[in-house]
C-alpha positions as CSV (number, residue, x, y, z in Angstrom):
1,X,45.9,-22.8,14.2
2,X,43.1,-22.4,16.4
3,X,44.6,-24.8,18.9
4,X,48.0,-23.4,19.1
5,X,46.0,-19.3,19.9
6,X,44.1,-21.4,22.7
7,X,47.2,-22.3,24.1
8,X,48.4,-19.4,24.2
9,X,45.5,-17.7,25.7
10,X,45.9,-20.4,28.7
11,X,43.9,-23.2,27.5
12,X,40.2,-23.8,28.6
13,X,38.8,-25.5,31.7
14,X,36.4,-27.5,29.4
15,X,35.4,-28.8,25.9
16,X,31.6,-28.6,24.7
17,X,31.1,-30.2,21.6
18,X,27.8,-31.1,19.4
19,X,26.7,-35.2,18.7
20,X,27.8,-34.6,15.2
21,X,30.7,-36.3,13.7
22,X,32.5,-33.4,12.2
23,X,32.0,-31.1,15.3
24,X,33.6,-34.3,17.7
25,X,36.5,-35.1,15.5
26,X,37.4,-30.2,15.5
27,X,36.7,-31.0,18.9
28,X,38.8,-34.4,19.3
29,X,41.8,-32.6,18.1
30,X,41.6,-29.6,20.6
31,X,41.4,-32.3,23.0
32,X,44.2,-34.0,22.2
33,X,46.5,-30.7,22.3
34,X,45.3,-29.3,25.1
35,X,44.2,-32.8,27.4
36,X,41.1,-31.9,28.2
37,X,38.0,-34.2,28.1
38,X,35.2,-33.7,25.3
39,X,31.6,-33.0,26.7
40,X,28.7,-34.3,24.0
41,X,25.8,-32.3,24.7
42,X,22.6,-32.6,22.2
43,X,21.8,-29.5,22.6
44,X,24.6,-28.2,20.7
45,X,23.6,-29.8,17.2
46,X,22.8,-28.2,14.0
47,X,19.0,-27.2,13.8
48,X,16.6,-29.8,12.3
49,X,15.9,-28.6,8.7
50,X,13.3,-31.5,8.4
51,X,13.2,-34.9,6.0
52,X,11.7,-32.9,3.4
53,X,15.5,-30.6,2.7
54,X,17.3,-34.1,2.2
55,X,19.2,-33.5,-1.2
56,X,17.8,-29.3,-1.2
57,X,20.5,-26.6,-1.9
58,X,19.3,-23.6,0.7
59,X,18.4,-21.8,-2.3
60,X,16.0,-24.1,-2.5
61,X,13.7,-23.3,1.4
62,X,11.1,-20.9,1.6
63,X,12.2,-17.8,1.8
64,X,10.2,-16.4,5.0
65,X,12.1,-19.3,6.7
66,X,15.1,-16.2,7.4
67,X,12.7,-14.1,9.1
68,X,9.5,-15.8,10.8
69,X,11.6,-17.5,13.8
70,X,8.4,-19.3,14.5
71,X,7.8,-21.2,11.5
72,X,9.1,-25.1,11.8
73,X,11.1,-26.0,8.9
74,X,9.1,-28.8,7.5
75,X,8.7,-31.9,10.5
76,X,12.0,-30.1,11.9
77,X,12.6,-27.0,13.8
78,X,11.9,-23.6,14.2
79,X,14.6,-21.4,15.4
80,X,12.6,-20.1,18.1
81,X,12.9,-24.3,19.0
82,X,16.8,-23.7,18.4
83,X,16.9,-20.6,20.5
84,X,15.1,-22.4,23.2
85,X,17.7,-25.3,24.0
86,X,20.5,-23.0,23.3
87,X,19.5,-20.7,26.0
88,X,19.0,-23.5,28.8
89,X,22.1,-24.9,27.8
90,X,24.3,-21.5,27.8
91,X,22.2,-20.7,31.6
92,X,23.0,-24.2,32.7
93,X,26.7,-23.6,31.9
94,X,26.8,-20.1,33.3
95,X,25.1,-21.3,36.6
96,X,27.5,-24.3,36.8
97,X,30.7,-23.1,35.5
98,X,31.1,-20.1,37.1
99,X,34.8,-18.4,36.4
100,X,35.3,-21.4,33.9
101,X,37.1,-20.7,30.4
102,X,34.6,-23.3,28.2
103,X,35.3,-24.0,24.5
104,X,32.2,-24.6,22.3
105,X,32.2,-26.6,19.1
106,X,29.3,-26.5,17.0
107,X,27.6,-25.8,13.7
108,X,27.0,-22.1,11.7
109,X,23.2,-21.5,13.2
110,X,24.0,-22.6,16.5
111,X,27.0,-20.5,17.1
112,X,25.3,-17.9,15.8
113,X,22.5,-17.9,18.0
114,X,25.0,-18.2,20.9
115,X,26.5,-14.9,20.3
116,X,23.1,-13.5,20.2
117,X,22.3,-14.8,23.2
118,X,25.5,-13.9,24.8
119,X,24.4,-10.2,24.3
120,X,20.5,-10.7,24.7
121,X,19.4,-9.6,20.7
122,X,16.1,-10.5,19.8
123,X,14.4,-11.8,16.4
124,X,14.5,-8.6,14.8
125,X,18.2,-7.7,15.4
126,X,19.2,-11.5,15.1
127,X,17.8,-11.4,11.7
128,X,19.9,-8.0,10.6
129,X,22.9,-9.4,12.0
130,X,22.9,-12.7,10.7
131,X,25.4,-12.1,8.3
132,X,27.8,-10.4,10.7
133,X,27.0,-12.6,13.6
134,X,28.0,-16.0,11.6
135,X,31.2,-17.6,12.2
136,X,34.1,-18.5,9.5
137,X,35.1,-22.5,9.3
138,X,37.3,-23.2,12.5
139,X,37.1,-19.5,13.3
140,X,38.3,-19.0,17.4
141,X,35.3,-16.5,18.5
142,X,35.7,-14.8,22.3
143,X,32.6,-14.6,23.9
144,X,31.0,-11.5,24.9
145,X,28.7,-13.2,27.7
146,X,27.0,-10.0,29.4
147,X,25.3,-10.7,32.7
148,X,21.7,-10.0,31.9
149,X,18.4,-10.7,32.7
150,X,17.5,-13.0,29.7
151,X,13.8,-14.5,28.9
152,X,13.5,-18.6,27.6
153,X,14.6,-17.5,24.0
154,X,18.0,-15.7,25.2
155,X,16.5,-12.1,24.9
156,X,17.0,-9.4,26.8
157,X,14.5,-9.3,29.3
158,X,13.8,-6.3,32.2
159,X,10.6,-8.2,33.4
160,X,9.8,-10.9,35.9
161,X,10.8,-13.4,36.8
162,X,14.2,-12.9,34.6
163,X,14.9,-9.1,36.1
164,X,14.9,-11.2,39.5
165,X,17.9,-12.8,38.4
166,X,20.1,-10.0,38.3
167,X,22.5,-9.1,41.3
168,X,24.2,-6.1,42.0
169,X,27.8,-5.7,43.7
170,X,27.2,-2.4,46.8
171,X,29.6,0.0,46.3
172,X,29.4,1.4,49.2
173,X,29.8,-2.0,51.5
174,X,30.8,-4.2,48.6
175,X,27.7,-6.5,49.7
176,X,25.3,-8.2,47.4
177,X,22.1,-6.1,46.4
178,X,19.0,-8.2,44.9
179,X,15.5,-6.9,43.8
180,X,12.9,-7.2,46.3
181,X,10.8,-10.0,44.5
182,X,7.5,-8.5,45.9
183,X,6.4,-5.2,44.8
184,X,3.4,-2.9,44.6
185,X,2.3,-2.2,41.2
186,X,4.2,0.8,39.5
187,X,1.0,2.8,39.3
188,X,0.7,3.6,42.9
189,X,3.8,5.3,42.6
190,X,1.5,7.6,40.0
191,X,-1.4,7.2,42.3
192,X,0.3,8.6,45.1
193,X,1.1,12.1,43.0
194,X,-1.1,14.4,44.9
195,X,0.9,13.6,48.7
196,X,4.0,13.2,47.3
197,X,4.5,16.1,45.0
198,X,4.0,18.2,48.9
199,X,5.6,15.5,50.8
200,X,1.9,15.2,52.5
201,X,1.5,14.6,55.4
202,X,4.8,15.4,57.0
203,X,4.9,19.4,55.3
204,X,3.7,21.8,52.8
205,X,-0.6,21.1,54.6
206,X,-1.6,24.7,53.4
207,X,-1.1,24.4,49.8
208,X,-2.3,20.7,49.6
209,X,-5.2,21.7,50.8
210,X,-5.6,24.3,48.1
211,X,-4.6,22.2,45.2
212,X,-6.5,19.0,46.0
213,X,-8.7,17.6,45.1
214,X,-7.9,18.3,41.2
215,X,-10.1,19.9,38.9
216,X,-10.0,17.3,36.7
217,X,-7.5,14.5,35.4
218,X,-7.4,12.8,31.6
219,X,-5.9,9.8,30.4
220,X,-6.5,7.0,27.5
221,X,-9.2,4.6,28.7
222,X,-6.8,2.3,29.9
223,X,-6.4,4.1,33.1
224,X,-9.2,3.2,34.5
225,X,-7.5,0.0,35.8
226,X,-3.9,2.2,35.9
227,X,-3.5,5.7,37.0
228,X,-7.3,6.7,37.5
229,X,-7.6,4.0,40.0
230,X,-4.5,3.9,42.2
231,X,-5.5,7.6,43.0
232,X,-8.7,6.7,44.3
233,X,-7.3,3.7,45.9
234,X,-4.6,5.6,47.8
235,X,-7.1,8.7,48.5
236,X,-9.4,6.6,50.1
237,X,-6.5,4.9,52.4
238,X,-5.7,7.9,53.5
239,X,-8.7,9.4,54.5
240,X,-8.8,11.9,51.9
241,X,-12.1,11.1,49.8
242,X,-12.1,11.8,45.9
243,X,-8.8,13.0,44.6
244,X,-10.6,14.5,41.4
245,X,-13.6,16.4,40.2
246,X,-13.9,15.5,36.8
247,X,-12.4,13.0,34.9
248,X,-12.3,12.7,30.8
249,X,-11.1,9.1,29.7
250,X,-9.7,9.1,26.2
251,X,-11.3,5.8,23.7
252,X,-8.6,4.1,21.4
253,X,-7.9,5.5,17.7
254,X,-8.6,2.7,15.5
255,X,-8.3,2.2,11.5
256,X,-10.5,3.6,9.2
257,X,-12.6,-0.1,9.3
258,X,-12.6,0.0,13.2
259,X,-10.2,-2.3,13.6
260,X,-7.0,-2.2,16.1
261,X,-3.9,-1.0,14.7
262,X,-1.0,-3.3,14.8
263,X,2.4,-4.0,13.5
264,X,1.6,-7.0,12.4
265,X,-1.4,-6.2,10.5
266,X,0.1,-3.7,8.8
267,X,-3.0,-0.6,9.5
268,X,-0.8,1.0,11.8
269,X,-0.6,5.3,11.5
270,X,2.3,6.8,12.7
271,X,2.3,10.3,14.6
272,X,5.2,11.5,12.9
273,X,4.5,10.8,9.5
274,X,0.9,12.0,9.8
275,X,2.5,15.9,11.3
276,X,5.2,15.6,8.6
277,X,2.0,15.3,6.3
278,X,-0.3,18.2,7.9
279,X,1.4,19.4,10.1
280,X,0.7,19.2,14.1
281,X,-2.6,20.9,14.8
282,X,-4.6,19.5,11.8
283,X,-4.7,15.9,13.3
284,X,-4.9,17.9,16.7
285,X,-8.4,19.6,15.5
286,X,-9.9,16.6,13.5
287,X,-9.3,14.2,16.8
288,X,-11.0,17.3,18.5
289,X,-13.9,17.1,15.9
290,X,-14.6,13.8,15.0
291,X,-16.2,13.2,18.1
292,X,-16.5,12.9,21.8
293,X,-13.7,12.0,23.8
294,X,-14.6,8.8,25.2
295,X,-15.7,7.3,21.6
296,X,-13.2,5.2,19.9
297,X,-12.2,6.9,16.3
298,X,-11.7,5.6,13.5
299,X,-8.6,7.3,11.8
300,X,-9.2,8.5,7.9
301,X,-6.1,10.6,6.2
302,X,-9.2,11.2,4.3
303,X,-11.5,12.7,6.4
304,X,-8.2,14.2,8.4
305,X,-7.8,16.6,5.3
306,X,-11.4,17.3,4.6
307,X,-11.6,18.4,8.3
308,X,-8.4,20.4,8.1
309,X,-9.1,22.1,5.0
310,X,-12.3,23.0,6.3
311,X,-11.0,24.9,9.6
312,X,-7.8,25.8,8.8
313,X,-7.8,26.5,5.5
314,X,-10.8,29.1,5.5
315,X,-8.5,30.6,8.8
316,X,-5.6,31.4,6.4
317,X,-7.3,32.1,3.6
318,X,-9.3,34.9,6.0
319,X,-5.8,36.3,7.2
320,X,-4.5,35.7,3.6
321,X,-7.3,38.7,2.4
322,X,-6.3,40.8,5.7
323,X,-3.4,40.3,4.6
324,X,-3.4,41.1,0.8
325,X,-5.5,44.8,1.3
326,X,-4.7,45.4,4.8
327,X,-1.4,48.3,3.4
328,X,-3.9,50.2,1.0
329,X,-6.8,50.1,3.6
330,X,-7.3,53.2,5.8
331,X,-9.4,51.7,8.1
332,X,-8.5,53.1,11.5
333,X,-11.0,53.0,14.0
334,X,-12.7,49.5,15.0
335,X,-15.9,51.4,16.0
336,X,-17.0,52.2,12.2
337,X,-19.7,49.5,11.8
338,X,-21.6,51.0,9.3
339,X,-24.0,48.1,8.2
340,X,-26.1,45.6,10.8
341,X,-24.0,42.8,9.0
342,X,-20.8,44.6,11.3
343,X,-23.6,44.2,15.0
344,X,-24.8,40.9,13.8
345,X,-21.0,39.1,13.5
346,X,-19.8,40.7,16.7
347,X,-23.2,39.4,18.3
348,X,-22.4,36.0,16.7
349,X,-18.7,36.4,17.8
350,X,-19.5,37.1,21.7
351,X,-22.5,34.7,21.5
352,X,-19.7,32.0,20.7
353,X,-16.9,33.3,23.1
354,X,-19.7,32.5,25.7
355,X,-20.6,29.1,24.4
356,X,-17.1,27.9,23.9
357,X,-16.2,28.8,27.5
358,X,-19.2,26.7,28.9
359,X,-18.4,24.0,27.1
360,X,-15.1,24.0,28.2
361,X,-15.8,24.6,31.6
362,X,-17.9,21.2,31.2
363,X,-15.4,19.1,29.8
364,X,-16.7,19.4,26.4
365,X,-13.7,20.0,24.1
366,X,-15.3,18.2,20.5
367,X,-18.8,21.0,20.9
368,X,-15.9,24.1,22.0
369,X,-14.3,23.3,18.8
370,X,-17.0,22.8,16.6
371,X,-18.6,25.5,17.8
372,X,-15.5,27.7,16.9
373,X,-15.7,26.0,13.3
374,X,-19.3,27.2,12.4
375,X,-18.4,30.5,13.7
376,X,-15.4,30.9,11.4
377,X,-17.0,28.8,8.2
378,X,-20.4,29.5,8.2
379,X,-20.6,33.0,9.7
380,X,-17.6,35.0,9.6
381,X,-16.2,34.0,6.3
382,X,-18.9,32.2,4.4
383,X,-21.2,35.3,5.5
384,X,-20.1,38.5,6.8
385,X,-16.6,38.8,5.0
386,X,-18.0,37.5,1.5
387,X,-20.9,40.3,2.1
388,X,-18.4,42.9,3.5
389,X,-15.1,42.3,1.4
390,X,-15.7,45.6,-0.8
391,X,-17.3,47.9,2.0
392,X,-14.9,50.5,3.8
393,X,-14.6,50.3,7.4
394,X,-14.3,46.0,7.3
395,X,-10.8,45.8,6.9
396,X,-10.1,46.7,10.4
397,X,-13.2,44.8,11.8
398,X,-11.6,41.6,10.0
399,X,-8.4,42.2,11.7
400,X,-10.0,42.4,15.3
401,X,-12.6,39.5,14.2
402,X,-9.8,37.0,13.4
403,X,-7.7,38.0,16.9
404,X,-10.7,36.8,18.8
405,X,-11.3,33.9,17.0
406,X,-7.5,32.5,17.2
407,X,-8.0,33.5,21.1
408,X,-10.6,31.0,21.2
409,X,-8.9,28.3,18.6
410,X,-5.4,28.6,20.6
411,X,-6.4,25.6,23.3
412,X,-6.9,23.5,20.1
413,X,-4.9,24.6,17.3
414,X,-1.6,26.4,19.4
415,X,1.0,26.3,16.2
416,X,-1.1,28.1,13.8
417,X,-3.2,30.3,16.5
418,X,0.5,31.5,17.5
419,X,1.9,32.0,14.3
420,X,-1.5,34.2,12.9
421,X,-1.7,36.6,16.2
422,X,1.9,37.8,15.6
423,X,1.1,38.3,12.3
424,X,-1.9,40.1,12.7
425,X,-0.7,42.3,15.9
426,X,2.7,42.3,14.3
427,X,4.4,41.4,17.9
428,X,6.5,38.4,18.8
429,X,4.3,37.9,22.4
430,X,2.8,34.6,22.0
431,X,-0.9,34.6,21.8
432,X,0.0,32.0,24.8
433,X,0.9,34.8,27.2
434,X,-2.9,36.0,26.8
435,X,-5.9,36.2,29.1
436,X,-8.7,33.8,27.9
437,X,-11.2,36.3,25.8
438,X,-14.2,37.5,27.7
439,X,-18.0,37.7,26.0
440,X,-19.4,40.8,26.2
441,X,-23.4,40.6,27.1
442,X,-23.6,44.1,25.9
443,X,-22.7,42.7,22.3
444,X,-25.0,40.1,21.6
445,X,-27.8,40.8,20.1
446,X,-30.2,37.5,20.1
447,X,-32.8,39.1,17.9
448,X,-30.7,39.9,15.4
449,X,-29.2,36.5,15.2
450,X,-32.3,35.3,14.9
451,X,-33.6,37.4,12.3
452,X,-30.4,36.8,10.4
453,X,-31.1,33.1,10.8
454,X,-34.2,34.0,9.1
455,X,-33.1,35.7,6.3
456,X,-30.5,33.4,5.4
457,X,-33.2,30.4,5.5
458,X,-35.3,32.6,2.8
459,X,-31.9,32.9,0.8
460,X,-31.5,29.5,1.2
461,X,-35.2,28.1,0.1
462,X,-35.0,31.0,-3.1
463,X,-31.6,29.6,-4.5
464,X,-33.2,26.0,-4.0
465,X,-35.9,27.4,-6.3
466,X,-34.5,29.3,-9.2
467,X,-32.3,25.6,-9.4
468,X,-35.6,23.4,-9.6
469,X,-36.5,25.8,-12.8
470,X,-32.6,26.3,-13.8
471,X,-32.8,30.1,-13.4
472,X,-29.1,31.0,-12.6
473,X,-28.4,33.9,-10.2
474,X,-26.9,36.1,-12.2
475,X,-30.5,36.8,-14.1
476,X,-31.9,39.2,-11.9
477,X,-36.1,38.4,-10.5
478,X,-39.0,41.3,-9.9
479,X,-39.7,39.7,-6.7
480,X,-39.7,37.2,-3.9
481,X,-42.9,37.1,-1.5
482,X,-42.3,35.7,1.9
483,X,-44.3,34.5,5.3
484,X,-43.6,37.2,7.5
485,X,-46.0,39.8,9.3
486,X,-43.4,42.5,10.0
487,X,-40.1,43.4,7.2
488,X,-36.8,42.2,7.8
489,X,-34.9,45.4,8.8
490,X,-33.4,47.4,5.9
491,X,-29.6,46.3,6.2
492,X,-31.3,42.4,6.2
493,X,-33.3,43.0,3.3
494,X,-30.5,44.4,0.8
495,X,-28.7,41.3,1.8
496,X,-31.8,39.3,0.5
497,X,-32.5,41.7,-2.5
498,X,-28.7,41.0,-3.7
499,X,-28.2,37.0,-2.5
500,X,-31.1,36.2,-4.5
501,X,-30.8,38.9,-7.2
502,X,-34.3,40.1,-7.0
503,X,-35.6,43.6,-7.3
504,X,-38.7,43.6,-4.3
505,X,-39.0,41.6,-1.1
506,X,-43.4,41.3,-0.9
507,X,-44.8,39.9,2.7
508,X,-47.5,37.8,2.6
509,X,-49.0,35.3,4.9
510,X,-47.9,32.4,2.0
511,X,-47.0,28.6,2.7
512,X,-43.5,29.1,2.0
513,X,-41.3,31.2,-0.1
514,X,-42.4,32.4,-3.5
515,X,-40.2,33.5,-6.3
516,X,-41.8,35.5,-9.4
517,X,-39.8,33.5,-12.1
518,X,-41.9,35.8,-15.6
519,X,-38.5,37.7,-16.5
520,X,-39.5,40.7,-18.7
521,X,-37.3,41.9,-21.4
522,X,-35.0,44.7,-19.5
523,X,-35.2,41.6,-16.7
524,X,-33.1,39.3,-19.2
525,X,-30.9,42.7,-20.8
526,X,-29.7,43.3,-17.4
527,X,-29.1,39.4,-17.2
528,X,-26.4,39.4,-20.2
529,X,-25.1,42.7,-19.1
530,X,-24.5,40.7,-15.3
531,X,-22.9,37.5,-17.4
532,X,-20.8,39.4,-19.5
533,X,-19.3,41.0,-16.4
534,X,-18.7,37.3,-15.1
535,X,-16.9,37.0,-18.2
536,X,-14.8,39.6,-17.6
537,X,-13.9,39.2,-14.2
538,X,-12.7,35.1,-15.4
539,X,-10.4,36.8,-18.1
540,X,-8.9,39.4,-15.8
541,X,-8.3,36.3,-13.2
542,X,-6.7,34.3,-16.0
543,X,-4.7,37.2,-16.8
544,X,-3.5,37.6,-13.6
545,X,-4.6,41.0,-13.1
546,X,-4.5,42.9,-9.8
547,X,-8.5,43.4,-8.2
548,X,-7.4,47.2,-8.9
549,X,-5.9,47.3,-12.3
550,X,-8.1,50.0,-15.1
551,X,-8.3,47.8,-18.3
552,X,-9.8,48.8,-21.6
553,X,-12.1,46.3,-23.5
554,X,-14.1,46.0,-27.3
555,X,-17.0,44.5,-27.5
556,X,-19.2,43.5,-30.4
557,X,-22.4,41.3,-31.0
558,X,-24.7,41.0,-34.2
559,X,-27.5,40.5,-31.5
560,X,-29.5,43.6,-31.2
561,X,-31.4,42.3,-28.1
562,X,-28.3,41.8,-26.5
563,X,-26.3,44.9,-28.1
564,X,-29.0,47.2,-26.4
565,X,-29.2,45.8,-23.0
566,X,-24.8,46.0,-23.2
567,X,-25.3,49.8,-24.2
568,X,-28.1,50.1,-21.5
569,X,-25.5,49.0,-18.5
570,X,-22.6,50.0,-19.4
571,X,-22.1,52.0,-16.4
572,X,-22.2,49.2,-14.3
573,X,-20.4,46.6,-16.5
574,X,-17.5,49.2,-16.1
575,X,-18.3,49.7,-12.6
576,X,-17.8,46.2,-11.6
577,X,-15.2,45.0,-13.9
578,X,-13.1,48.3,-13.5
579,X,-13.3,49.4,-17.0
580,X,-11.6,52.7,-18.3
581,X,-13.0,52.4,-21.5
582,X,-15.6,49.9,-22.9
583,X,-15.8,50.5,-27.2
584,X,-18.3,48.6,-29.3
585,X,-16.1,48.0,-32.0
586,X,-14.6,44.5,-33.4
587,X,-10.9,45.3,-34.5
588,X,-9.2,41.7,-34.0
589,X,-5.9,43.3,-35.5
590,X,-5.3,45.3,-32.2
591,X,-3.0,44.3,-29.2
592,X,-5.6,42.8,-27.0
593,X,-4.1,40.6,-23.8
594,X,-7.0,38.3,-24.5
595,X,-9.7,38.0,-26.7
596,X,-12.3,35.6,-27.4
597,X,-16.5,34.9,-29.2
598,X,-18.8,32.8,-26.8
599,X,-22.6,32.9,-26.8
600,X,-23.7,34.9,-23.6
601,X,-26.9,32.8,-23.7
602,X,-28.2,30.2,-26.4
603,X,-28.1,32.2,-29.6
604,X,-26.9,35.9,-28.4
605,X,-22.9,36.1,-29.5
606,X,-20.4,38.2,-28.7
607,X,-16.9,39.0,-29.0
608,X,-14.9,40.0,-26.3
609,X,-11.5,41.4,-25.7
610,X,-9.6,43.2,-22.9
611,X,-6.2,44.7,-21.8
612,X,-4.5,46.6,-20.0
């Protein structure tokens, strides 16, 4: 059958035909009908499955034998081998036979490979294909020989010396066009950026002359050798000197263990999957903050979250509370500081606009973003908005706070900087479109900072000591003495008073801090009465209660001690907890939203119940 659709197709010039006996006598009988000679040609035979597959089914070979093409089958072949003499034989007949209709009779796998070949397919597509790609018994297969530049295994190959192969027909003068075999490297096209982009030295001298040398360039660390050089290289040639101030040379990102990703050894992190994860700024902001530029990184999805969740969560969660009060506040005017927590954030704020933009005028991105971090974390939310959440006049001061701060953050983080300064200005101009923010020297205060800086050290060293002796917080302290000659200023020392729940700040010249840890008796009763509002707040949170919502509450205890000191502040219990009215009764029978007995300290009970 396959004879008689030769035939009709015009015959071939010549017959090709593998050393084994079945392929000679398919290829005999062509030859017969059509009179033309047989060619044997070794190179055509089935591949070498090795002495050890004599009697095997193929059910029976290792399994990776499909997919590693370099593994030899036992003492026979690999099919890289098979690809290799198939390749030379189907260049050797191309070179040769040129305009030449050739028949090929061989095996499955050969055939196979020859169509890959044909069309320049490599291991990976060879092995998806293999299916599709295998011929039927006796099965008449055209061809589809492309003219390609093809490597020693048949693939597809754009590099030398293969790419030299390849010639092109002119249009123009229907001449032959070849590739000039000797080239420059690629990069000094790249190198030669700062002329060309002009067309230097023929035109444009005026603005080359401003623009060059550049500020600065960046690139992996592989550059040096690439881009980084060629531009010296071709500076220097043409007279020019140094065709860059500054340059910042990006290390590698390795795996978590420091080694090298790779395919092969299955470590490697993929962009997209990582921004599909996160999102695209928090990988943007943890490479930023992980460390220098030039040191290699060592990639952690674990550390990549903590990192994120440290920066840009607290930034939502501060516009989240703009957010949430910001249509029942009547703040107006940004000028109502009315507490030196309101001088000492814009002082920190303007401090770090100015640190940020020398540090980025030096190159420095990883201390510019970090030093936007402890702004945000450490001062502006962990400090002055958990201190000023409940005063009037702080709203508005947020609102202008967190503008400045994604100002500075939008260099690093642009997708969520964007997205919060339309929020918060309620415009759709890009925070993009901006002027870089501007310090003001008139704002910051360094003696405040650093009298802040004190204070908070004292808060730190008194909560350090009321955990050594288990004390908690909430139980409020006569005093704390510390080593200072002169007070901290009033605003400062109600932030100590209250941080450290202590009644009187004492200065003494003392080693380090002191706390008076004797709690008197109306000491401890305003203790429970302080718990019990913890209490409350938990169950209104559990209920899901707005921060504004009047509730009503019952209240009993058998405990005297406790009774009194519950009776003694119930003014500020319902102060605190938002309290309408605040019985001591015990009436379990009534429609309470919640209700439950727990000891307020080791043997002082009390039943509690709330609603609304």
């Amino acid at each position: 059958k396959s004879t008689k659709e030769l035939k009709k197709l015009g015959g071939v010039d010549y017959i090709f035909a593998s050393p084994f006996i079945r392929t000679k006598e398919t290829a005999d009988i062509v030859s017969k009908e059509l009179g033309v000679g047989i060619v044997i040609d070794d190179r055509l035979r089935e591949i070498e499955w090795g002495s050890q597959t004599e009697g095997k089914r193929l059910e029976e070979f290792p399994n990776h034998w499909g997919s590693d093409f370099n593994v030899k089958h036992y003492d026979g072949e690999s099919w890289n081998d098979e690809r290799l003499r198939l390749t030379e034989f189907m260049k050797e007949i191309d070179a040769k036979y040129k305009n030449k209709k050739i028949l090929i009779v061989s095996h499955g796998d050969p055939l196979r490979m020859i169509r890959a070949i044909a069309i320049g397919d490599d291991e990976r597509s060879i092995y998806d294909k293999s299916e599709e790609m295998e011929p039927k018994w006796a099965e008449l297969i055209k061809l589809d020989w492309r003219h390609i530049p093809r490597n020693d295994l048949g693939e597809l190959d754009l590099h030398r010396p293969y790419v030299d192969e390849v010639k092109l027909k002119c249009e123009k003068c229907d001449g032959e066009m070849i590739k000039i075999p000797d080239l420059i490297d690629v990069w000094f096209d790249s190198g030669a950026m700062p002329f060309a982009q002009w067309h230097y030295p023929f035109d444009n001298e005026k603005i080359f002359k401003e623009q060059f040398p550049a500020d600065f360039i960046v690139e992996g660390i592989d550059q040096t050798r690439g881009w980084f050089y060629t531009l010296l290289a071709i500076s220097t040639l043409m007279n020019r000197g140094k065709p860059f101030k500054n340059v910042m040379s990006y290390a590698h990102i390795l795996d978590e263990k420091g080694k090298k990703m790779s395919k092969s050894k299955g470590n490697i992190v993929l962009p997209f999957d990582v921004m599909d994860k996160y999102g695209a700024d928090a990988p943007r902001w943890y490479l930023y903050t992980v460390n220098a530029p030039g040191e290699y990184k060592l990639f952690s999805d674990r550390e990549l979250q903590t990192r994120s969740q440290g920066f840009l969560s607290t930034l939502r969660n501060c516009y989240r509370f703009y957010d949430l009060y910001e249509q029942t506040s009547s703040d107006k005017d940004i000028k109502s500081k009315k507490h030196l927590l309101d001088d000492w954030i814009y002082s920190r704020l303007h401090t770090t606009i100015k640190e940020v933009t020398n540090e980025l005028d030096a190159y420095d991105p990883t201390s510019a973003a970090r030093s936007i971090e402890k702004f945000l974390v450490e001062d502006l939310s962990n400090w002055w908005l958990r201190r000023s959440r409940k005063r009037e006049g702080a709203l508005i001061l947020l609102k202008d706070l967190l503008i400045e701060t994604v100002k500075l953050a939008a260099p690093f983080v642009p997708f969520v900087a964007d997205d919060l300064y339309m929020k918060l200005t309620k415009d759709s101009k890009s925070i993009h479109l901006e002027d870089w923010t501007i310090a003001d020297e008139s704002l910051i205060d360094t003696d405040l900072e650093k009298e802040m800086a004190e204070a908070r050290e004292v808060i730190v060293v008194g909560l350090a000591i009321r955990k050594e002796n288990q004390i908690k917080v909430r139980q409020p302290l006569s005093s704390i003495t510390v080593n200072r000659l002169n007070p901290f200023q009033s605003d400062i020392e109600e932030v100590i008073r209250e941080e450290l729940n202590v009644k009187e700040i004492k200065y003494e010249k003392v080693e380090s801090v002191k706390l008076d840890l004797e709690i008197s008796s109306e000491l401890r009763g305003e203790g429970y009465a302080r718990e019990l509002i913890r209490q409350i707040q938990d169950m209104r949170k559990e209920l899901g209660y707005k921060m504004d919502d009047k509730i009503f509450g019952s209240w009993f205890s058998s405990d005297a001690e406790l009774s009194d000191a519950i009776n003694k502040w119930s003014g500020m219990i319902a102060e605190e907890t938002i309290i309408g009215e605040f019985t001591n009764t015990k009436n379990e029978t009534m429609a309470f939203d919640m209700q439950k007995e727990f000891d307020i300290a080791p043997g002082k009970p009390i039943w509690l119940a709330i609603r609304r």
